[in-house]
C-alpha positions as CSV (number, residue, x, y, z in Angstrom):
1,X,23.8,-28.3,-30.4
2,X,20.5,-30.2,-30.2
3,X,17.8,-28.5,-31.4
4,X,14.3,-27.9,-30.1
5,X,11.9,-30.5,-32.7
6,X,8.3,-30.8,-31.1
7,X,6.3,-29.4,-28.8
8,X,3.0,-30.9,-27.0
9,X,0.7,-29.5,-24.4
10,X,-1.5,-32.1,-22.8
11,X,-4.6,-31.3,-20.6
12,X,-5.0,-33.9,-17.9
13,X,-7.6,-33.7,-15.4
14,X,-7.8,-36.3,-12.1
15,X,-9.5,-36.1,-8.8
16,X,-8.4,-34.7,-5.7
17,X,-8.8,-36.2,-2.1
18,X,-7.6,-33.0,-0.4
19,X,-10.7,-31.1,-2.2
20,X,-13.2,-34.4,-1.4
21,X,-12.8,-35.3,-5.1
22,X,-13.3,-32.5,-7.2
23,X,-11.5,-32.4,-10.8
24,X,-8.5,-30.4,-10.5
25,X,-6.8,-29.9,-14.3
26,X,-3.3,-28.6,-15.1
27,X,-1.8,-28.6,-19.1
28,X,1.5,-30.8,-19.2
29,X,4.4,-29.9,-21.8
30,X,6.5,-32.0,-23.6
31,X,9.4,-30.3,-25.8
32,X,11.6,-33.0,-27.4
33,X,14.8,-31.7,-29.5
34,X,15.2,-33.3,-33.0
35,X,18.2,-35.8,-31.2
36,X,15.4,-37.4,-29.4
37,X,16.3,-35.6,-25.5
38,X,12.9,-35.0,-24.0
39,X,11.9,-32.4,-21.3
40,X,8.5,-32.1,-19.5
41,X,7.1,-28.9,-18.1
42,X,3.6,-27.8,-16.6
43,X,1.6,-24.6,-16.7
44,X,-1.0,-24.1,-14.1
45,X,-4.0,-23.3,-15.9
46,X,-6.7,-24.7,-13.7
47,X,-10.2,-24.5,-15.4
48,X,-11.2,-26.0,-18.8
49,X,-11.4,-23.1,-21.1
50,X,-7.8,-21.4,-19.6
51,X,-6.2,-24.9,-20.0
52,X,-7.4,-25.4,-23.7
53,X,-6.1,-21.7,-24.4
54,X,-3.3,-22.4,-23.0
55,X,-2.7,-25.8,-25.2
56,X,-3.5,-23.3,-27.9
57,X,-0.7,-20.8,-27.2
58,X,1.7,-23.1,-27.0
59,X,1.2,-25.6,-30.3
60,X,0.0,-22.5,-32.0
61,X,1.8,-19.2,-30.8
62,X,5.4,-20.8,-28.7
63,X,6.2,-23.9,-30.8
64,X,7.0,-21.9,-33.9
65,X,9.1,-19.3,-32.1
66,X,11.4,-21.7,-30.6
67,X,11.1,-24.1,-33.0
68,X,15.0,-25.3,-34.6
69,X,16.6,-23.0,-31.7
70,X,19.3,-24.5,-29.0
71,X,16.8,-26.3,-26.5
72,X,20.0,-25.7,-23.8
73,X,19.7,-21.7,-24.5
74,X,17.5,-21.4,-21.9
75,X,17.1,-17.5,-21.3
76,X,17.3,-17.3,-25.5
77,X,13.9,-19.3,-25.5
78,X,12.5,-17.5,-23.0
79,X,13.2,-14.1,-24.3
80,X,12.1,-15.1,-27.6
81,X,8.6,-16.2,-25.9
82,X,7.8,-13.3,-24.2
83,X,8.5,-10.8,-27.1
84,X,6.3,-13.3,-28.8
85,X,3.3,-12.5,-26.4
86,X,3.9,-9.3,-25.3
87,X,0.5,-7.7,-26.8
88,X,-1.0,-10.2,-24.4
89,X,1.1,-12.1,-22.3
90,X,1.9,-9.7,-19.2
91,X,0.6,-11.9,-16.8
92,X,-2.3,-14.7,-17.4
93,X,-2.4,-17.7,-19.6
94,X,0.0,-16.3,-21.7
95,X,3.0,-16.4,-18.8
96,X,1.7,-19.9,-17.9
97,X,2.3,-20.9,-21.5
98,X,5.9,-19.6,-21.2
99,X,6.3,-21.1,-18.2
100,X,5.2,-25.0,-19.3
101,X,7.7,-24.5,-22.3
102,X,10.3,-23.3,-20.4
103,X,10.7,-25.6,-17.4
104,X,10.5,-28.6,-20.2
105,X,13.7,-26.4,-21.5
106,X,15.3,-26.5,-18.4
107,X,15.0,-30.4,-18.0
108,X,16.3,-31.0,-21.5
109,X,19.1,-28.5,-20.3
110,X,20.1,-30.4,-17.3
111,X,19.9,-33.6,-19.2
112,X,22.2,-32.2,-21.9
113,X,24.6,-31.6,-19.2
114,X,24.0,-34.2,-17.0
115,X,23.3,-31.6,-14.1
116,X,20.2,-31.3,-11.8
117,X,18.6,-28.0,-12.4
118,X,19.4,-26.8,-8.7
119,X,23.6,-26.9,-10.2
120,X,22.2,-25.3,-13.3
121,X,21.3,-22.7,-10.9
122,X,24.2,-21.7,-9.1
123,X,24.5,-24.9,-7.0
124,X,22.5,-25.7,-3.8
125,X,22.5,-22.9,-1.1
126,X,20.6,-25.1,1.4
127,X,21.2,-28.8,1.6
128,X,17.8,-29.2,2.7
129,X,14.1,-27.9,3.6
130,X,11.6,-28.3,6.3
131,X,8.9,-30.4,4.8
132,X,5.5,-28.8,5.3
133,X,2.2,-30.7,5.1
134,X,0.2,-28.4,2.8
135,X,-4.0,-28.8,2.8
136,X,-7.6,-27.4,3.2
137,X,-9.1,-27.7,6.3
138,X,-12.5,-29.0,5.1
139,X,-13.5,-31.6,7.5
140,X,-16.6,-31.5,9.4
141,X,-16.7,-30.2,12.8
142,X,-13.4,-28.8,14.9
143,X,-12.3,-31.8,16.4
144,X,-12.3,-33.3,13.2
145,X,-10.4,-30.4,11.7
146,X,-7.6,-30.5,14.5
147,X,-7.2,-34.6,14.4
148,X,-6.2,-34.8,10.7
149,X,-3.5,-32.1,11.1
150,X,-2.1,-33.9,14.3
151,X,-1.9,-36.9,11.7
152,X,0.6,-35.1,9.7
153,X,2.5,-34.6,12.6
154,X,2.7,-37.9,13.8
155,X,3.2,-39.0,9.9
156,X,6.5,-37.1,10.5
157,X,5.7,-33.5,9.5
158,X,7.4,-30.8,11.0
159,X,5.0,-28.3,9.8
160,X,1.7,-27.5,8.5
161,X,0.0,-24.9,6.0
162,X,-3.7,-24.8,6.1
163,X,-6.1,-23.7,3.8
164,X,-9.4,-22.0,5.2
165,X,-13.2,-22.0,3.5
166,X,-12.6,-24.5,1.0
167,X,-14.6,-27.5,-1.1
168,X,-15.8,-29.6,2.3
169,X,-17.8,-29.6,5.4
170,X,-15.4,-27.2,7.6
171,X,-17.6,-24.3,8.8
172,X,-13.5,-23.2,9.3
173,X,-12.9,-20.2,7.5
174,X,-14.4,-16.7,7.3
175,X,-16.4,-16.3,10.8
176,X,-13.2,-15.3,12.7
177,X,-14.1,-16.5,16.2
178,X,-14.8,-19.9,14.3
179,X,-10.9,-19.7,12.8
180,X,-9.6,-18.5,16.0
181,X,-11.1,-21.4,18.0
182,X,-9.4,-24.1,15.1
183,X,-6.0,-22.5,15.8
184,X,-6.3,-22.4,19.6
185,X,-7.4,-25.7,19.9
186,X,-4.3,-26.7,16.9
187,X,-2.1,-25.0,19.0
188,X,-2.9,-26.9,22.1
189,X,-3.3,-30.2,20.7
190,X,0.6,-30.0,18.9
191,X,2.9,-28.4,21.2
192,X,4.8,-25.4,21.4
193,X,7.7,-26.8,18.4
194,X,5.1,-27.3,15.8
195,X,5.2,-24.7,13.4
196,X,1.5,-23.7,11.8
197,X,0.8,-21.1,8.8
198,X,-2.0,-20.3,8.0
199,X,-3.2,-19.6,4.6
200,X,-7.0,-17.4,4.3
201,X,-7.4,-18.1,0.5
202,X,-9.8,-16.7,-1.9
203,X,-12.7,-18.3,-0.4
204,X,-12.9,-15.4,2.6
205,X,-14.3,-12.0,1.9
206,X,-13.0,-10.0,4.9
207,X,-11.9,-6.1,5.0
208,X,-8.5,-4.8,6.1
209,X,-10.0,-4.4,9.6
210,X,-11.3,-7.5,10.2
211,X,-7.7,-9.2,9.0
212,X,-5.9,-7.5,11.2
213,X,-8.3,-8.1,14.2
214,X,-8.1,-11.9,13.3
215,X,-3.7,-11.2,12.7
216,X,-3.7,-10.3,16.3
217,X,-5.9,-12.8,17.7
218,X,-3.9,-15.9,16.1
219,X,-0.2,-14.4,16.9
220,X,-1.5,-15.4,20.6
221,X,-1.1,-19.0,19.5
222,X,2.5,-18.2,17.4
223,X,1.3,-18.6,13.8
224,X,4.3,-18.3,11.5
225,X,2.7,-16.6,8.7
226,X,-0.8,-15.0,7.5
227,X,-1.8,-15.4,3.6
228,X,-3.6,-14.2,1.5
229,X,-6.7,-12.5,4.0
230,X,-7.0,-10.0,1.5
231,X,-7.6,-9.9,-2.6
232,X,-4.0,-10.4,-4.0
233,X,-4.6,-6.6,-5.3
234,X,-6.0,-4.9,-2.6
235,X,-2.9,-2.4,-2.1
236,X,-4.0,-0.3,0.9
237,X,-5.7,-2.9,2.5
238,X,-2.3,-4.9,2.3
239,X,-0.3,-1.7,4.0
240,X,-2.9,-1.2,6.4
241,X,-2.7,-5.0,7.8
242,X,1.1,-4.8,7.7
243,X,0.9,-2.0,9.6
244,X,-1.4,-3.6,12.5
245,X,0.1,-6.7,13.2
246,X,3.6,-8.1,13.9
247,X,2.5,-11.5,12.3
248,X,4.3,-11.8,8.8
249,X,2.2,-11.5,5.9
250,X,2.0,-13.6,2.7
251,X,0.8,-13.1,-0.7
252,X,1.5,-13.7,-4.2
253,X,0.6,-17.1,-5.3
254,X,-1.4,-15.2,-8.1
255,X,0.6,-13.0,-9.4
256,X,2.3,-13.8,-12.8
257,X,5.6,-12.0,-13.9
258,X,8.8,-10.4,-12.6
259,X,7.4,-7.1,-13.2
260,X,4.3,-7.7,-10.6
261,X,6.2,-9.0,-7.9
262,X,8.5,-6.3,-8.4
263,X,6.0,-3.8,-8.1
264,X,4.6,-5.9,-4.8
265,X,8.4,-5.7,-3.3
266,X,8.7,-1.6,-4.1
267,X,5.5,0.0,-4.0
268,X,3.1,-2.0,-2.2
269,X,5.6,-2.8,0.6
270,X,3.3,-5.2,2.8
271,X,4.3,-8.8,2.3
272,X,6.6,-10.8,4.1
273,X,7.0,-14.2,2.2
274,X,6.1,-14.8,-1.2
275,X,4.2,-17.8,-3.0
276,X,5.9,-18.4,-6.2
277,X,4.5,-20.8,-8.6
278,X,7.1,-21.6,-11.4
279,X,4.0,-23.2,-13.7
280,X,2.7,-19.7,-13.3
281,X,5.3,-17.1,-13.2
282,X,6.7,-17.4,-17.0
283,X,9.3,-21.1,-15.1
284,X,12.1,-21.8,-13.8
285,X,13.7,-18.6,-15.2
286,X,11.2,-16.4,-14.3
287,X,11.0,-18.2,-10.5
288,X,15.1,-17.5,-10.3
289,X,14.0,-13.8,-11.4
290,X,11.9,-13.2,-8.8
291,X,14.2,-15.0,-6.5
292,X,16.9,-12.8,-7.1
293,X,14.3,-9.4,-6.1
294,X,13.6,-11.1,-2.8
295,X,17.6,-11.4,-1.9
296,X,17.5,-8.2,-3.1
297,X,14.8,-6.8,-0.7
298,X,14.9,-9.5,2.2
299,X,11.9,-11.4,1.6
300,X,11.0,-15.1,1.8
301,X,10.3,-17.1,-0.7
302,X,7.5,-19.8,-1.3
303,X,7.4,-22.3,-3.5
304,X,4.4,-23.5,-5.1
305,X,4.4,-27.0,-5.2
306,X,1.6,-28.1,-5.0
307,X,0.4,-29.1,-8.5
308,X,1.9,-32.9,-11.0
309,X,5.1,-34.3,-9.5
310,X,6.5,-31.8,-12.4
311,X,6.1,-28.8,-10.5
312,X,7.0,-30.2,-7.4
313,X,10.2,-31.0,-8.9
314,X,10.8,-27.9,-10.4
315,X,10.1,-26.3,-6.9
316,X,12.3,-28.4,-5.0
317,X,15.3,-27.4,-7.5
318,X,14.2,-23.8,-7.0
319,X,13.8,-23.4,-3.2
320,X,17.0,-25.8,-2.2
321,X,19.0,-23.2,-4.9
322,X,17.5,-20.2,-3.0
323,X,18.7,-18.3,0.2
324,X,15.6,-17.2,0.8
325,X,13.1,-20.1,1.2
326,X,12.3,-21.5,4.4
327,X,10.1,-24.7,4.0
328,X,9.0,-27.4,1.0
329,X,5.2,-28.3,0.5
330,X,3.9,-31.2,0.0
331,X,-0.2,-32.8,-0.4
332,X,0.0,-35.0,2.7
333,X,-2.8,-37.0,0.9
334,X,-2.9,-39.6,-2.1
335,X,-3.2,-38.2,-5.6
336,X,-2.7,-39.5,-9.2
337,X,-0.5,-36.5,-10.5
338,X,2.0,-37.1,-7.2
339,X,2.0,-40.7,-6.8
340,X,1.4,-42.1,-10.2
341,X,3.2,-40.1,-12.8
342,X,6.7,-40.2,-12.5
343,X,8.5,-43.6,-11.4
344,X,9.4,-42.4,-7.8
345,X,7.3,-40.3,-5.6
346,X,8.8,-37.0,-4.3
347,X,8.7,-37.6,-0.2
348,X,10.0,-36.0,2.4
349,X,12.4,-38.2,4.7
350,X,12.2,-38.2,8.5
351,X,10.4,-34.0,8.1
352,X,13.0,-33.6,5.4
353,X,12.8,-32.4,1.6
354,X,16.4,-33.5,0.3
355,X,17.4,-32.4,-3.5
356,X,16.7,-34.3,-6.5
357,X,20.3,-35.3,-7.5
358,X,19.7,-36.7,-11.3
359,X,19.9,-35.1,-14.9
360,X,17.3,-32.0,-15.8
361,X,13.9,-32.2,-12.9
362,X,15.7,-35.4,-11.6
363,X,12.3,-37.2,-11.9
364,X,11.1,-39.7,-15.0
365,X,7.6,-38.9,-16.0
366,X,5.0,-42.1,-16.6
367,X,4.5,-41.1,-20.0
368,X,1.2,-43.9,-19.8
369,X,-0.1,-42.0,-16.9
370,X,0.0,-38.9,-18.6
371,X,-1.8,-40.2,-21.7
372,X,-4.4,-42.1,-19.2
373,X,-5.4,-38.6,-17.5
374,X,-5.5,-36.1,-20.8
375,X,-8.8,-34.9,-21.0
């Protein structure tokens, strides 16, 4: 048995192109058993003071819990997490704490057995993944707006996600006849074959009304999906839209547990696809949980991938595992976290995402990258 030792949650912090340079921070976990096996794990915490909680929770709350337990007892450690936090871990930094600690568990698992995390699993259920270019739309002026998205597609992208209103000099996002416009002109500039979603974000204010008007207006120019027009807690809004348009709706990427999204899949009843994010929703084992409710109800599945290299890893294992997912994300731009820390760069090959075939996340993380970042 090899037992769980230490426990370390880093804060790294690095710039990103896609957002014109703003500081994007994550916390990065490393669990290493007393044999010397070492795992790595993320939890999404975005601003400072959530990532220094969450570095707090995890060296001060989740290290002693699992401390001297069987680091390849995966569902033990997570168990003995989350009756750890449960006075204040149903949802927030508390289920981003679980999660760093146990994807890092997982690894160590798979490197224990010598198994990629996708056999770990249950095996692959799809050999492979449309690869999606994943961005903001921030560029200044339309035709500006539409060019860099036909530069994915000539890069070899099959398909695109696109962020609206965020950090940049898009006027895209929020004035619908301005979003409508960008999508027509997409449309017409890519073909027929390309597929676009398009993703509303947090950065729109718009009522159920208005989302559904703009729903409508966009399925003229075959949008695969619709997320997030809404606040991710907006229940009757959310029926109300699904109820007025035949364009599939996606939400989620904010919620936090099993519990929420099962509440999302039996009471709200509105959304289509889910964004999962297993650095937010309590890891791997809480991304297979909610995995196993969309078999169970039909839906798609999303992963979030769009953090380190770590995540993205952890994703890939996830969706390529999963019957339900449909594409793989990936930043279509340069970026420390993706290109620098671990030793080979997670690509897609000819609009491909392929499986990571080696031990644990399959990926060996630049432990002087990480330490060159922390902040």
């Amino acid at each position: 048995m090899s037992r769980i030792d230490r426990i370390e949650a880093i804060p790294v912090a690095y710039p990103d192109p896609n957002d014109f340079g703003t500081t994007r921070r994550t916390v990065l976990v490393k669990v290493a058993t007393r044999d010397g096996v070492v795992g790595w794990g993320e939890a999404i915490a975005m601003w400072p003071e959530a990532c220094r909680a969450v570095k707090t929770l995890i060296e001060e709350g989740l290290a002693p819990v699992v401390s001297g337990m069987d680091a390849a007892d995966t569902q033990a450690a997570w168990e003995a997490m989350r009756r750890h936090v449960w006075w204040y871990g149903e949802g927030g930094i508390a289920s981003m704490a679980v999660a760093g600690v146990d994807m890092a568990l997982w690894d160590i698992a798979g490197k224990l057995k010598g198994q990629p995390i996708h056999a770990l699993l249950g095996g692959l259920k799809q050999d492979r993944l449309r690869a999606n270019a994943s961005s903001h739309v921030n560029k200044k002026g339309e035709a500006a707006c539409v060019a860099e998205v036909v530069g994915f597609f000539e890069a070899g992208f099959p398909s695109c996600k696109l962020g609206f209103a965020k950090k940049g000099e898009s006027d895209i996002g929020g004035d619908p006849d301005t979003d409508v416009s960008f999508i027509r002109a997409l449309r017409a500039a890519l073909g027929e074959k390309a597929e676009i979603l398009v993703d509303i974000g947090n950065g729109v204010r718009w009522d159920a009304d208005t989302a559904i008007s703009v729903a409508n207006r966009m399925a003229e120019y075959r949008i695969g999906w619709f997320e997030e027009p809404l606040y991710p807690t907006d229940d009757a809004g959310y029926r109300k839209l699904k109820a007025g348009t035949q364009v599939r709706i996606a939400s989620g990427e904010r919620e936090f547990t099993e519990a929420g999204y099962r509440r999302q899949m039996e009471f709200v009843q509105a959304v289509d696809v889910y964004g999962v994010d297993p650095a937010r929703v309590e890891g791997i084992t809480g991304f297979a949980r909610v995995d196993a409710l969309c078999s169970a109800h039909g839906k798609v599945i999303n992963a979030h991938a769009w953090s380190t290299a770590i995540t993205t890893a952890a994703s890939l294992h996830l969706s390529l595992a999963s019957p339900n997912s449909e594409i793989f994300e990936f930043k279509p731009f340069p970026v420390v976290v993706q290109d620098e820390l671990v030793t080979e760069k997670i690509w897609h090959k000819g609009g491909w995402a392929y499986p990571l075939t080696g031990p644990g996340l399959g990926i060996e993380v630049r432990e002087d990258v990480v330490r060159r970042i922390a902040g």
